[in-house]
N, C-alpha and C positions, 0 to 999 in steps of 0.2 A: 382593500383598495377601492376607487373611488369612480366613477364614472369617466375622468379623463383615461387613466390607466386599460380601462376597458374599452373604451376606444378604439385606444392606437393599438393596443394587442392583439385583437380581433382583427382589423385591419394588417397585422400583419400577416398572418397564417392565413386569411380568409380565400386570397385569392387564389392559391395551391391548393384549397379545398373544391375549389371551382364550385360546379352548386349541388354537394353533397354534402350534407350537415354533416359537423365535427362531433366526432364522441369527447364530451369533456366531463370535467368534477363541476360538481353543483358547488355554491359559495361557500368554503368550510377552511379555508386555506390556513386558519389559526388552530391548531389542532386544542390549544388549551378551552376556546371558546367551547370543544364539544365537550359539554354537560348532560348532557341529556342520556339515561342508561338507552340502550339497546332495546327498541321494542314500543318504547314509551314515545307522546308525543310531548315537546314543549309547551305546545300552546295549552294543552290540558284541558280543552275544549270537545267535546261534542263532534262542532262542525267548523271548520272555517275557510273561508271565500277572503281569498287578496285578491284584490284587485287591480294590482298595480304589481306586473310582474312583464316584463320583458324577454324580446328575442330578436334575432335580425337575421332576414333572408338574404342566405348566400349573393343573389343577385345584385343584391344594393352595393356589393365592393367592386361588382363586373362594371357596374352604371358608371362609380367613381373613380374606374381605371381609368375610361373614355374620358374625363373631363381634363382641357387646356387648362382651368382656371378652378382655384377653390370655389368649394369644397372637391378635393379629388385623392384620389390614392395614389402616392406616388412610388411606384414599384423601386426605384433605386434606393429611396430610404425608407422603402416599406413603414413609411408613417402619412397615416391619414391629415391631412392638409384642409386644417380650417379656411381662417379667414383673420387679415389682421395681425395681431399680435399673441392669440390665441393658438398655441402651436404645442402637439403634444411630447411630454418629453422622452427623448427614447431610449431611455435606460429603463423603464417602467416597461416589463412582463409579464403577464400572464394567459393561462389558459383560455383562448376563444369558445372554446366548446360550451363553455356556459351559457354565452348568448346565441351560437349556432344550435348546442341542443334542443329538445324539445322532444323528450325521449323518457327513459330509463332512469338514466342522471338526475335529470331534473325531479324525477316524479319520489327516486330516492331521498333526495332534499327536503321534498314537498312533507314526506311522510314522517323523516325525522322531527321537524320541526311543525308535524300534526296539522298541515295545510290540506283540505283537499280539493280544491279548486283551485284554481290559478284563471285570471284572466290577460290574454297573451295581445303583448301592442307591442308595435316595433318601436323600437329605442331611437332609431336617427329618425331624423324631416326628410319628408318625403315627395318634396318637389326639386330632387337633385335625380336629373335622369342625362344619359347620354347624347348626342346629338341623331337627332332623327328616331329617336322614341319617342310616343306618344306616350306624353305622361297620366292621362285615364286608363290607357290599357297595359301601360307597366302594372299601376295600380292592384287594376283588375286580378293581371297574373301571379302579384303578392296575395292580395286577399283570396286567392284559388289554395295558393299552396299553404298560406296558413290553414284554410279550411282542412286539408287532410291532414294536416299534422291533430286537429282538434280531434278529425271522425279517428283519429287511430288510438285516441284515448279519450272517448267522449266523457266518461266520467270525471275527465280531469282537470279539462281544459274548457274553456269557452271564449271565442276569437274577439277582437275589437278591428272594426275598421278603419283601413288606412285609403285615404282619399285624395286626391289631385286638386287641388282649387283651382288650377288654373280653368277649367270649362266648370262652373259652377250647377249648371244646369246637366249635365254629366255627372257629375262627382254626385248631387244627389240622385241621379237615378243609378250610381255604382252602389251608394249607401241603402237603397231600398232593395238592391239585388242582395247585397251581403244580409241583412237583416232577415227579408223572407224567403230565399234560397238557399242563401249558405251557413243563417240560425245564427249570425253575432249575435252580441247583447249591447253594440255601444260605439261609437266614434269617439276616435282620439285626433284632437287638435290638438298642433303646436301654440305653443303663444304667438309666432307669427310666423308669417308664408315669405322663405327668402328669396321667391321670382319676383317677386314686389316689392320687399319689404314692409306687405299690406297687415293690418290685423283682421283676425276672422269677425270683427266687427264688422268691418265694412260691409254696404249696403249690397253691393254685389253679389258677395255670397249668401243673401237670404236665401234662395232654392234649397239650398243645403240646409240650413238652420230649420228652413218650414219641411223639412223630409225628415229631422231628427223626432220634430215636436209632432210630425204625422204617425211615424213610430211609436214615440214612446221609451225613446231608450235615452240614457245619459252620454252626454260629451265629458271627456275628459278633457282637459286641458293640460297638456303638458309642456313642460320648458325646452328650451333652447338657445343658443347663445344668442345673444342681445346682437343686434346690427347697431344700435344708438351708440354715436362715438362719446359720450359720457360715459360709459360702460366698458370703454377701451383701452388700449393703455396701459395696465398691468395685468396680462395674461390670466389665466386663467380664475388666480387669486380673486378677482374683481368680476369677470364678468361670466364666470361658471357654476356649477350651485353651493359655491361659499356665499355667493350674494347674487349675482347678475341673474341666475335662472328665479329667483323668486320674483325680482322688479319689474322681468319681463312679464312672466304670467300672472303678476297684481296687476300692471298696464293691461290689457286684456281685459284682465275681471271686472277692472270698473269701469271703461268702456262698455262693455256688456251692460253692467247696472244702468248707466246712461246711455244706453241706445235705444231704449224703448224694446227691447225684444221680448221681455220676460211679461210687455202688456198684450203684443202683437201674438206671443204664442205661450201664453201663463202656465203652461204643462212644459218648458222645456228643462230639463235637470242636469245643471253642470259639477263635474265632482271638480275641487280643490287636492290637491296630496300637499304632503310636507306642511298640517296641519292651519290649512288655507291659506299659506306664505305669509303675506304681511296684513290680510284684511281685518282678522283678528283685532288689531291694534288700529285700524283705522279707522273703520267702521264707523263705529260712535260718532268721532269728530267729522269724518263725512256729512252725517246725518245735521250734528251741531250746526257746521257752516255752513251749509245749502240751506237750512231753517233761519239761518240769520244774516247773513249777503247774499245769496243767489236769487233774484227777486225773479230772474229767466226761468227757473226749472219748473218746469212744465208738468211735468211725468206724475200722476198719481200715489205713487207711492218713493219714498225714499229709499235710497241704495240699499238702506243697512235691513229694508223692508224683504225687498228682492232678495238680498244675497241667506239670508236668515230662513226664507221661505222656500227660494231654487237650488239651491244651493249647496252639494254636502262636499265635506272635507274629511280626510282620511291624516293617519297618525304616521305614513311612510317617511322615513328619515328624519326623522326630528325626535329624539328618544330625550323627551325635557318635562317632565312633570309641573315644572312652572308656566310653561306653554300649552302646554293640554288643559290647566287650570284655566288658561287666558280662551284658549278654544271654548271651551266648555262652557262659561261666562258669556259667551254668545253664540253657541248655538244648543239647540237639542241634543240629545242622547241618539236619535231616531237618525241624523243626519251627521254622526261621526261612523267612518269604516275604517277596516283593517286594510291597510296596503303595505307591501315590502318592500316597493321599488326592486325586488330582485332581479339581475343578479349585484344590483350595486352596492346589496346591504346587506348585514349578515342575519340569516333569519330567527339564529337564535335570541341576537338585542333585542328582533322586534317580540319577539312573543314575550321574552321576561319584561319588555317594557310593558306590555298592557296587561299581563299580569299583575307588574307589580303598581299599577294601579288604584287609587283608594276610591273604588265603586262597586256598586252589588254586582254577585253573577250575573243577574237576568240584566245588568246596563251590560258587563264584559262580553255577555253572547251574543248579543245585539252587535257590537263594536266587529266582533269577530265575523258575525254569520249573516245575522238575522238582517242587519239593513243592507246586506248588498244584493239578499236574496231579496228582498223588496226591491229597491229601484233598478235591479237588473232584471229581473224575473227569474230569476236563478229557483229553481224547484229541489 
């Protein structure tokens, strides 16, 4: 089951959990998938760091009870209430605890499928708060409690930051607290912020972006449903991540390449997941057309320059050997990671997929370990 499923599931049981995490089963619900003898890891690796592994705090369903208007939870049909025509369907169940845990369970998981790190970001956008919450210090109290869930298994876990854009100048002195206080390794942005409909392009939130590149640490960028009514219209099929979540965070990505930010602050490093969506494939002809009709651009170097240099993308949800070919073809070895999107994905594809792989160990440990303990500081 698939990210909408997990949704509205989680949304159902969550709010009778009030804000005590759910004991649940890690992703395994296909019993024929388990492969793996008893003991042994999948990945067959050493060591390995995903970095793209998920969870959501209790409180974010208490936030979405309070709201009149989508995004909200709506307790009579205990289904979490997009936007639009994006509506989840609710005959689809499953176990919440998977995204509520951050436990036991999870670590169970972790070790079948030979993971031993995980880096932990919340799954939904995070500028949906109730009325008369301050949404910095909702923030705050998420990035608290993710913190003890890490110190309760430091070996296992290490936190990403979840931020409020709406006080930009805030949110980065939240992001400098989480980093040198409470030991993240990293900030995840959505592809865009739905109190605005803004992109984290925008010139506004540079405080934020100059407190990433003051760190040292990577942004994530992660998806979200598209607000662009071209994107609407056929439910989920259209604008969820069968298609709409990769178009939103390519919009994003090359905004970035054109905004100048990668001159203003050339240390700043954004990971791509789902094997860099569509840039892969763009890239190139980017570079083409701006060298032969954009007589405007300005910028020093070309997109495909930037995205090639800041740039790393990881192999989560997308298990395509022709696609990993296409990745591959432009970028380094140095700037592909391991990520599972867990719990939306089963972690056993992901490990046979990079297994079965046609590259040397020393590229598959790199893929696995070595580069996320690089750009994260991961020791």
């Amino acid at each position: 089951m698939k990210r909408r499923e997990f949704i509205q599931c989680a949304a159902v049981s969550a709010l009778a959990a009030a804000s005590v995490p759910m004991a649940g089963t890690a992703f395994a619900a296909d019993p024929q998938k388990q492969t793996t003898p008893k003991g042994q890891r999948s990945s067959g690796q050493k060591r390995v760091i995903d970095f793209e592994a998920h969870y959501l705090d209790p409180a974010i369903f208490q936030w979405l009870h309070g709201r009149k208007s989508p995004p909200l939870y709506n307790p009579e049909t205990k289904a979490l209430v997009l936007w639009g025509d994006v509506q989840p369907d609710p005959t689809m169940r499953m176990d919440p605890g998977m995204l509520l845990e951050v436990g036991e369970k999870r670590i169970a998981a972790m070790d079948e499928a030979g993971v031993d790190v995980q880096l932990l970001s919340s799954t939904l956008p995070l500028d949906v708060f109730p009325a008369g919450e301050k949404p910095v210090e909702a923030m705050q109290k998420m990035n608290d409690g993710l913190a003890k869930m890490v110190a309760s298994h430091p070996d296992r876990f290490r936190g990403m930051a979840a931020l409020a854009p709406h006080d930009p100048q805030a949110a980065a002195k939240e992001l400098r607290r989480c980093v040198k206080d409470l030991g993240f390794v990293g900030w995840q942005v959505h592809s865009h912020f739905y109190h605005e409909a803004t992109y984290a392009d925008d010139p506004r939130y540079s405080p934020i972006w100059e407190a990433a590149a003051e760190l040292n640490i990577p942004v994530y960028i992660h998806p979200t449903l598209p607000v662009m009514p071209a994107l609407q219209g056929y439910g989920y099929e259209l604008a969820g991540s069968t298609f709409g979540f990769a178009i939103e965070t390519s919009i994003l990505m090359v905004r970035l390449l054109l905004s100048g930010v990668f001159d203003k602050l050339p240390n700043i490093k954004i990971i791509q997941a789902h094997m860099g969506e569509t840039l892969p494939m763009v890239v190139e002809r980017m570079d083409e057309q701006i060298k032969g009709k954009c007589s405007g651009y300005k910028l020093p170097k070309l997109p495909g320059d930037y995205w090639r240099s800041n740039v790393w993308c990881s192999v989560s949800g997308c298990f395509s050997k022709s696609v990993f070919a296409l990745l591959r073809s432009q970028k380094s070895m140095d700037k592909i990671l391991f990520g599972s999107d867990y719990p939306y994905e089963n972690y056993q594809e992901c490990t046979a997929f990079v297994n079965s792989l046609d590259i040397t160990e020393q590229e598959r440990a790199m893929i696995y370990s070595q580069n996320a303990a690089s750009a994260f500081g991961i020791t």
